[in-house]
DRENKELUM-439530 format. One record per residue (C-alpha): residue number from 1; chain; y, x, z; residue in three letters. Coordinates in Angstrom, 1 decimal. Each point is the difference from the previous one (the first is absolute). Layout:
<pts>
   k c      y      x      z   r
 NUM A      Y      X      Z Ala
...
</pts>
This chain:
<pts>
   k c      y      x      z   r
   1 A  -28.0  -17.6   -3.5 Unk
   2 A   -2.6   -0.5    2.4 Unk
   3 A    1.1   -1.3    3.3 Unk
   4 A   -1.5    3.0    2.2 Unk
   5 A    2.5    2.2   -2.1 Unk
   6 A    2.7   -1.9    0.4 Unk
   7 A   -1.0   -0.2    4.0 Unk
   8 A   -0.6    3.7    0.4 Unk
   9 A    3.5    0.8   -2.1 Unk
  10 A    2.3   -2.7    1.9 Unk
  11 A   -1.3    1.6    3.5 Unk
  12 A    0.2    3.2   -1.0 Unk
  13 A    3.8   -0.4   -1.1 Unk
  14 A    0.8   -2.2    3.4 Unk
  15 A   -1.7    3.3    2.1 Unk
  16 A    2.4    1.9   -1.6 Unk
  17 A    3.1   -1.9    0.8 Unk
  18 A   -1.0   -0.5    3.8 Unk
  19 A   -0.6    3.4    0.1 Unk
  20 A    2.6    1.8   -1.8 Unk
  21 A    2.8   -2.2   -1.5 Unk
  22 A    3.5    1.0    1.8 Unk
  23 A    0.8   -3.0    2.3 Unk
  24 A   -3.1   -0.9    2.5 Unk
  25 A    1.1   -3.6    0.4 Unk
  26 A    0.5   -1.1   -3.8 Unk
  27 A   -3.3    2.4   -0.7 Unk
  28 A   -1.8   -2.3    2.1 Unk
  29 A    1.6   -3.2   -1.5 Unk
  30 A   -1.1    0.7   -3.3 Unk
  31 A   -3.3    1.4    0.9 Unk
  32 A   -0.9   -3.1    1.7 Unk
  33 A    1.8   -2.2   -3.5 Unk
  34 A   -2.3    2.1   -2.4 Unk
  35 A   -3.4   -0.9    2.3 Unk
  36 A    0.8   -3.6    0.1 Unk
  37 A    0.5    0.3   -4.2 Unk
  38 A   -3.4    1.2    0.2 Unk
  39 A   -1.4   -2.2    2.7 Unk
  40 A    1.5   -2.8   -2.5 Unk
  41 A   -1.4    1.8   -3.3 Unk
  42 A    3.7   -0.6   -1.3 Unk
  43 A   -1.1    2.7   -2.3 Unk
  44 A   -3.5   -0.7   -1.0 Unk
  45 A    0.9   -1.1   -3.5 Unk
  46 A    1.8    3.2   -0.6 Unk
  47 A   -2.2    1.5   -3.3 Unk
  48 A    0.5    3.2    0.8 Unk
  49 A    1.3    3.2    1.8 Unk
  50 A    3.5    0.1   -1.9 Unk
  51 A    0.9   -3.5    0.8 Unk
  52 A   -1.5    0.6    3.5 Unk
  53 A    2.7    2.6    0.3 Unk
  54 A    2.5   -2.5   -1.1 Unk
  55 A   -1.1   -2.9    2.2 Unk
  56 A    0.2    2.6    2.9 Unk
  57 A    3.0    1.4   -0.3 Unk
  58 A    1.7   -3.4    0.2 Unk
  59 A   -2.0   -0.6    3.4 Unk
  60 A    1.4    3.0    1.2 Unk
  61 A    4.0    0.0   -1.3 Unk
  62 A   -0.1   -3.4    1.7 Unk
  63 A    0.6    0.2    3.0 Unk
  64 A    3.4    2.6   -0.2 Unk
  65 A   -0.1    0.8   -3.6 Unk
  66 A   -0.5    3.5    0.5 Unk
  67 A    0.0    1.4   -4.0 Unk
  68 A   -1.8    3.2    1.0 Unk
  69 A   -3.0   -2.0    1.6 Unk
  70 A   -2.3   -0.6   -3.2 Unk
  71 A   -3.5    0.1   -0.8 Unk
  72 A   -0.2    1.8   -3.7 Unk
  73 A   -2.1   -0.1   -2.7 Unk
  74 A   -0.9    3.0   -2.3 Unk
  75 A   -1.7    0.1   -3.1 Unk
  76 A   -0.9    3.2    0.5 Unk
  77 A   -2.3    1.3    3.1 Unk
  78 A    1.9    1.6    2.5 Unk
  79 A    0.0    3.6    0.6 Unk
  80 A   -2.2    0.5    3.3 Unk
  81 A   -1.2   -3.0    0.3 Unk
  82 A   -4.0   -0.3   -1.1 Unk
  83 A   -0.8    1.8    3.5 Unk
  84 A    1.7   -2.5    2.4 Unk
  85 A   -1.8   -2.1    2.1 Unk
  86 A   -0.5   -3.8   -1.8 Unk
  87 A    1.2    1.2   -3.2 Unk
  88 A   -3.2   -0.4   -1.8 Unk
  89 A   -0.5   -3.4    1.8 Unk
  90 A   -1.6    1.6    3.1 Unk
  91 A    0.7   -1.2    3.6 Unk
  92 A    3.2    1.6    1.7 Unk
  93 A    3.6   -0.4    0.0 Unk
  94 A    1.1    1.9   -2.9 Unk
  95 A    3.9    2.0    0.5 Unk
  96 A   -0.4   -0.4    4.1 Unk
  97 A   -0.9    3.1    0.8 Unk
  98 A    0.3    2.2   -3.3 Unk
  99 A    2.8   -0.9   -2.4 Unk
 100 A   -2.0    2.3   -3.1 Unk
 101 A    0.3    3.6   -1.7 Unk
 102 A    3.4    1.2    1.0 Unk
 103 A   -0.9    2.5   -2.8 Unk
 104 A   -0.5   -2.2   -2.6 Unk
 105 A    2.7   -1.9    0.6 Unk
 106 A    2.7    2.9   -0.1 Unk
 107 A   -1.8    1.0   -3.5 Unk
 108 A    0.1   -3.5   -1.0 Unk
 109 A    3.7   -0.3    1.0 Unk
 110 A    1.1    3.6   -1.8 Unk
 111 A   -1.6   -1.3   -3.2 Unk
 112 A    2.2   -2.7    0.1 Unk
 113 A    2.9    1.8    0.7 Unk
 114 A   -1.2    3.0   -3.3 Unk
 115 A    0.1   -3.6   -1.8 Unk
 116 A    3.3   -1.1    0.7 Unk
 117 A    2.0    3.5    0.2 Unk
 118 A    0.0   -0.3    3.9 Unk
 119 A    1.8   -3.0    0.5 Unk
 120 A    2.7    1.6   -3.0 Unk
 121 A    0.2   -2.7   -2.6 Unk
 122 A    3.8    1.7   -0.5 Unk
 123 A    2.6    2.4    1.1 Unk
 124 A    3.1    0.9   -2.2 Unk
 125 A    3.2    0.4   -0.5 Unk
 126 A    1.7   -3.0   -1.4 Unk
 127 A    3.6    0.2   -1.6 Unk
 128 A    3.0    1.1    2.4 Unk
 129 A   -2.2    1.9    1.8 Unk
 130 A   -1.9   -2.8    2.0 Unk
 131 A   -3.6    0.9    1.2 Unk
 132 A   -2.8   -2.6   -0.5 Unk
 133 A   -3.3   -0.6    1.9 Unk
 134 A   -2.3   -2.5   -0.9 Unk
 135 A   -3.0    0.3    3.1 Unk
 136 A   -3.2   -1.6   -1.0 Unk
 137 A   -2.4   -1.5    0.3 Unk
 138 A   -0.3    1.3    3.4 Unk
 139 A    1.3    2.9    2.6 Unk
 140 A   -3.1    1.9   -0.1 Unk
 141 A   -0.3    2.3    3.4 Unk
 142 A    1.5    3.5   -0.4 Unk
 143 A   -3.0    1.4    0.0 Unk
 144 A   -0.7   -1.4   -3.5 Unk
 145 A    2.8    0.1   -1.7 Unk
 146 A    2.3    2.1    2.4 Unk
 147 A    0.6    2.2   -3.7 Unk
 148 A    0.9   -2.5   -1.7 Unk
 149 A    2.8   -1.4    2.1 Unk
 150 A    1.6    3.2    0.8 Unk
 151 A    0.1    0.5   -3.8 Unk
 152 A    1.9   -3.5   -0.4 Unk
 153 A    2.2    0.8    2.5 Unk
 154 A    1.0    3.5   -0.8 Unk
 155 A    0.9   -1.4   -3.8 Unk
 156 A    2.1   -2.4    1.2 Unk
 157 A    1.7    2.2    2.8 Unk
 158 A    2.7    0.6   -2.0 Unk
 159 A    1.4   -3.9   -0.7 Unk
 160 A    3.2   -1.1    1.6 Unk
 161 A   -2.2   -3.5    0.5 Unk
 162 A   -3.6   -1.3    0.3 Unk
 163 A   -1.0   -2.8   -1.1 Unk
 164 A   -3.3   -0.4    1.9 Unk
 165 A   -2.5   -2.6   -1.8 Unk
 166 A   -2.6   -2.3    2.4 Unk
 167 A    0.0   -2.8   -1.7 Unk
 168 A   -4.0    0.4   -1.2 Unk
 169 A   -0.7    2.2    3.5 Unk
 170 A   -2.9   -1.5    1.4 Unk
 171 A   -0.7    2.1    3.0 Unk
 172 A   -0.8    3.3    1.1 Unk
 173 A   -0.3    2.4    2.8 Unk
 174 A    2.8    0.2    2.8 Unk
 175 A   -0.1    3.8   -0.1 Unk
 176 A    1.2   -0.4   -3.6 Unk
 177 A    2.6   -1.9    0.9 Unk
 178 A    1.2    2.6    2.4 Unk
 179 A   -0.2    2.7   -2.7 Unk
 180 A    1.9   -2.2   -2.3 Unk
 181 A    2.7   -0.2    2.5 Unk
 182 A   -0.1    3.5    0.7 Unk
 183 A    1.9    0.3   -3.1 Unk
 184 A    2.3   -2.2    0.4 Unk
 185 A    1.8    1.3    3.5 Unk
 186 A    0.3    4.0    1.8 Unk
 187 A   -1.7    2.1    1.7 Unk
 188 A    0.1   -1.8    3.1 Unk
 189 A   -2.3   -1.9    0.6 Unk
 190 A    0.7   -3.7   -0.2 Unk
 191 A   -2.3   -2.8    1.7 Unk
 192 A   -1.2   -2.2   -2.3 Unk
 193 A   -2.5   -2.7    1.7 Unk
 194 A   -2.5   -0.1    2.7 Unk
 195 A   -3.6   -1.4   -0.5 Unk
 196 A   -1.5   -1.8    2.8 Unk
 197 A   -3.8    0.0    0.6 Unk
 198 A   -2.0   -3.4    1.4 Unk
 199 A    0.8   -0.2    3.7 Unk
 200 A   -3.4    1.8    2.0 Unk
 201 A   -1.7   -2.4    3.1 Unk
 202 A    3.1    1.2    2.4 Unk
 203 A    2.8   -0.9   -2.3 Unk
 204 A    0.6    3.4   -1.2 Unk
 205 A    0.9    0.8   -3.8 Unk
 206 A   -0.2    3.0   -2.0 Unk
 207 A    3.4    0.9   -1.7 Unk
 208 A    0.6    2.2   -2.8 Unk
 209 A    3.5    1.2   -1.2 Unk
 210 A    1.0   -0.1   -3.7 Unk
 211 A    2.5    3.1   -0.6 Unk
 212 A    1.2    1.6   -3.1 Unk
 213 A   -1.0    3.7   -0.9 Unk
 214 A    2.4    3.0    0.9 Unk
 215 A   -1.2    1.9   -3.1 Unk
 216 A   -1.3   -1.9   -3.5 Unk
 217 A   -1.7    2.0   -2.5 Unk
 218 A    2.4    0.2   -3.0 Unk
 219 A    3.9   -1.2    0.4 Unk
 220 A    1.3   -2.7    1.9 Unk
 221 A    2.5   -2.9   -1.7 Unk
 222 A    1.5    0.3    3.9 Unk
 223 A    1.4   -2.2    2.2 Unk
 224 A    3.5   -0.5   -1.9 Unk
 225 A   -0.2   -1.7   -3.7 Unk
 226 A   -0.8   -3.6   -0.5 Unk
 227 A   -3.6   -1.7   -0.2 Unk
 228 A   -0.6   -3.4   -1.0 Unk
 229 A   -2.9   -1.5    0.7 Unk
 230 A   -1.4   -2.5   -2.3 Unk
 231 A   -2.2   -2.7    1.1 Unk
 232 A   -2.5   -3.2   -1.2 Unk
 233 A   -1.8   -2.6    1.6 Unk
 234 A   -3.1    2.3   -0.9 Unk
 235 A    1.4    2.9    2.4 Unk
 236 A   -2.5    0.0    2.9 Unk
 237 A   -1.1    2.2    2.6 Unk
 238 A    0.4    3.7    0.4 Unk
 239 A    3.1   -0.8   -3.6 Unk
 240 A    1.2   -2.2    3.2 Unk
 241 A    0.5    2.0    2.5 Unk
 242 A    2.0    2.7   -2.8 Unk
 243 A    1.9   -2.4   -0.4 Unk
 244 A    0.6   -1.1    3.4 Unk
 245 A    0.2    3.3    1.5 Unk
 246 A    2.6    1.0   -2.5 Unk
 247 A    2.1   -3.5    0.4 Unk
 248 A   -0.2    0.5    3.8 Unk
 249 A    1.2    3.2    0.3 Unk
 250 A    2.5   -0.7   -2.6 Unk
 251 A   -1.0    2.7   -2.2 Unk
 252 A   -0.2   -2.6   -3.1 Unk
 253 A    1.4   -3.4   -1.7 Unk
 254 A   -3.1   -2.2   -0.7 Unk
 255 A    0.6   -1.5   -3.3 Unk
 256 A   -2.8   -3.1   -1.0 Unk
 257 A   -2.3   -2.9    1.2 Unk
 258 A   -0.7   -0.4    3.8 Unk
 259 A   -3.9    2.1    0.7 Unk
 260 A   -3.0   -1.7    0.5 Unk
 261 A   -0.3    0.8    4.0 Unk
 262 A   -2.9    2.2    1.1 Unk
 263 A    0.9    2.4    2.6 Unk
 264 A   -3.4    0.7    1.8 Unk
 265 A   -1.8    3.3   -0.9 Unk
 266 A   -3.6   -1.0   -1.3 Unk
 267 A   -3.5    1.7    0.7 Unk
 268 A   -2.6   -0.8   -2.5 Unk
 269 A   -3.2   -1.4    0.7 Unk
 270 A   -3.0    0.0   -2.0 Unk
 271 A   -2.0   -3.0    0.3 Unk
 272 A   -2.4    0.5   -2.9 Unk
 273 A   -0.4    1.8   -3.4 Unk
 274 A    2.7   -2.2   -1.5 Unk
 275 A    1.9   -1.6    3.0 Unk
 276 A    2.4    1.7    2.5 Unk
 277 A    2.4   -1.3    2.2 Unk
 278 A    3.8    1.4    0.9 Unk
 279 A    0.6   -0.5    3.7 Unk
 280 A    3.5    0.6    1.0 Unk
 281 A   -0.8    2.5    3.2 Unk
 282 A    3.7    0.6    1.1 Unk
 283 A    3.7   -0.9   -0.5 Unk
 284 A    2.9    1.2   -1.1 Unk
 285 A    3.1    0.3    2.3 Unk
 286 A    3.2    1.3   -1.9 Unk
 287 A    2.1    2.3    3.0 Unk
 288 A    3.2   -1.3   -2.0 Unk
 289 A   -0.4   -3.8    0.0 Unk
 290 A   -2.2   -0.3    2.5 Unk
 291 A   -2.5   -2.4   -2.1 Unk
 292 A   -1.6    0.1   -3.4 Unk
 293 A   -0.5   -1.5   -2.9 Unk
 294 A   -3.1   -2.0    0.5 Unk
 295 A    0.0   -3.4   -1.5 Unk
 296 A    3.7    0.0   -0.8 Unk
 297 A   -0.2    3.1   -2.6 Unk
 298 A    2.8    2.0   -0.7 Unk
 299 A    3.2   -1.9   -0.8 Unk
 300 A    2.3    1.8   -2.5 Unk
 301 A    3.3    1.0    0.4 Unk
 302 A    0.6   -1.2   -3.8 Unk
 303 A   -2.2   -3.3   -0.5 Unk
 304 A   -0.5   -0.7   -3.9 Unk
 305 A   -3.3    0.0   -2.1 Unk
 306 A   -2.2    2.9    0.1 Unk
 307 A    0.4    0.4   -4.5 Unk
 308 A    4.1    0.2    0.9 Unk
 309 A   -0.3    2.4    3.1 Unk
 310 A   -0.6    3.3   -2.5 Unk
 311 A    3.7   -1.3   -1.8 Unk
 312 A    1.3   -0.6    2.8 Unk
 313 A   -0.8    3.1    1.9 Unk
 314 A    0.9    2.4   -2.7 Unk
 315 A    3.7   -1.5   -0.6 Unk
 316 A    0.6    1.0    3.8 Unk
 317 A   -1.5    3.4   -0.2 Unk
 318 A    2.1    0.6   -2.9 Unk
 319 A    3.3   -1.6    1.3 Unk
 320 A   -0.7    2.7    3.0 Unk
 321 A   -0.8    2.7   -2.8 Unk
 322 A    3.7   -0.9   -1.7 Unk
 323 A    1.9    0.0    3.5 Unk
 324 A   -1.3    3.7    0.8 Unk
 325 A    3.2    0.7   -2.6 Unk
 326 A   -0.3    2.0   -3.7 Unk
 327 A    1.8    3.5    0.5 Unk
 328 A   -1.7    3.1   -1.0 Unk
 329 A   -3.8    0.1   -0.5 Unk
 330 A   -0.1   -3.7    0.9 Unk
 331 A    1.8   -1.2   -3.5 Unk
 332 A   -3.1   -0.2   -1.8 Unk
 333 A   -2.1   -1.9    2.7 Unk
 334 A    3.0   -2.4    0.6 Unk
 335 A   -0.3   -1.1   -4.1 Unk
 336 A   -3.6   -0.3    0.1 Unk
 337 A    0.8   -2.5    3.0 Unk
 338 A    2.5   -1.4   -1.3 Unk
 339 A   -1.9   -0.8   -3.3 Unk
 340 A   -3.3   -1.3    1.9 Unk
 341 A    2.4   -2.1    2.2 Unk
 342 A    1.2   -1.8   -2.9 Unk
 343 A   -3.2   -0.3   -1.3 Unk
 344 A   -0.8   -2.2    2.6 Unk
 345 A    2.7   -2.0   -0.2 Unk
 346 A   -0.5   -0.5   -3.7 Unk
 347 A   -1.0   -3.6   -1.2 Unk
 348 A   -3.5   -0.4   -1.0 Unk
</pts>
């Protein structure tokens, strides 16, 4: 890469985080950390923008190993992106003052969604009755894939358990989270987490409430049956704070491998065609613990490897299934259960 790239990019990205990133003093801090890489071309042998991305995203996780700070790479141009100032190499601090085509993005992001059934990749009914939801690769926003949720959740409605799946849940949109959980308590609404802007000159910070939905589209699982919430050190993000929100309000039994720990809501930044950054631009506060799950991640409740927790899970939701009793209409669930029970136990 030519070194006036590399210049232009690494001061772009270090505007950004003085300007926007979530806490003024570290913002600063690594601001100054990314101009003294420059000022000591630690990065001038990078060969090109992908490992630039690399090299700079370790600059700025170093200081307090914030997951969600990250300069990213894509082989593809970004949608919005060939109109920003300094994306086409021209003077100007690209993603300061314009963050790209909203537009484009959103159409961007439902094509995703249309290719991976909404965030679906499966709801059923497994033996005994159990519900199972396997959410990935990300909570899209309900505005994308709203339809596809309330589908999921009406066909499992009807389980005596849940077994809720986040084990390859990468991300997503906090007001998916809050639909999700919708489903999962009443019609009162329940407060889930606040999100807490950058503090403004005077101290001052924006706060916005998390609160679950008083009506869902399609049938709620409700507030009463089991969940378990299985987990992986690959959960992150908005698949964190279902988890959390649910372990917190002790709505579910997290079942799995501790989370990776990002708990700061992100904006995304264009820089050029094929580089934008993620600045986290607020904080999550959980109303029930008081704290969140930044750097720590979400500890289960049940701690064994993420290719066990699905085993493990199901046995539980089944033993609940068996202790509901097997009079009347409930003699033919109870043998299913009782059969996928001791198919579990069954040696390999």
């Amino acid at each position: 890469m030519q070194k006036t790239d590399i210049s232009s990019i690494t001061r772009d990205l270090a505007g950004l985080v003085a300007e926007r990133y979530v806490f003024p003093g570290p913002a600063a801090e690594i601001s100054r950390l990314l101009e003294t890489g420059l000022a000591e071309d630690r990065h001038a042998a990078v060969p090109d923008e992908q490992a630039l991305a690399t090299a700079l995203t370790q600059d700025l996780q170093s200081l307090n190993g914030d997951k969600h700070l990250r300069l990213l790479h894509s082989v593809a141009e970004l949608p919005g992106v060939a109109e920003l100032p300094g994306a086409a190499g021209l003077p100007g601090p690209a993603g300061q003052a314009e963050r790209g085509d909203e537009a484009a993005e959103l159409a961007a992001m439902t094509a995703y969604a249309e290719r991976t059934a909404g965030g679906i990749a499966r709801a059923e009914r497994l033996d005994g009755n159990v519900g199972y939801l396997d959410l990935r690769p990300l909570l899209f926003p309900p505005v994308v894939a709203g339809e596809a949720v309330a589908a999921a959740m009406t066909l499992i409605a009807p389980a005596e358990a849940l077994l809720l799946d986040l084990r390859r849940c990468l991300g997503g949109s906090p007001d998916m989270v809050a639909m999700v959980c919708s489903y999962l308590f009443g019609d009162e609404p329940v407060h889930l987490i606040d999100i807490i802007d950058r503090p403004a000159a005077d101290g001052t910070a924006a706060v916005r409430q998390s609160w679950t939905m008083p009506f869902t589209p399609g049938r709620r699982f409700g507030p009463d049956k089991p969940v378990f919430v299985l987990t992986s050190g690959t959960t992150f993000s908005g698949g964190e704070e279902l988890s959390y929100d649910l372990q917190q309000l002790g709505r579910a039994i997290v079942i799995g491998e501790r989370t990776r720990g990002g708990a700061h809501p992100v904006e995304r930044f264009p820089i050029r065609p094929h580089l934008q950054a993620t600045i986290p631009v607020a904080r999550a506060h959980s109303p029930a613990s008081g704290g969140n799950w930044e750097g720590t991640g979400v500890l289960p409740d049940v701690q064994v490897p993420a290719g066990e927790a699905l085993g493990v899970a199901y046995q539980r939701a089944l033993a609940h299934v068996l202790a509901l009793g097997d009079e009347g209409a409930r003699t033919e669930t109870n043998a299913e259960a009782r059969r996928a029970l001791d198919a579990c136990h069954a040696p390999a």
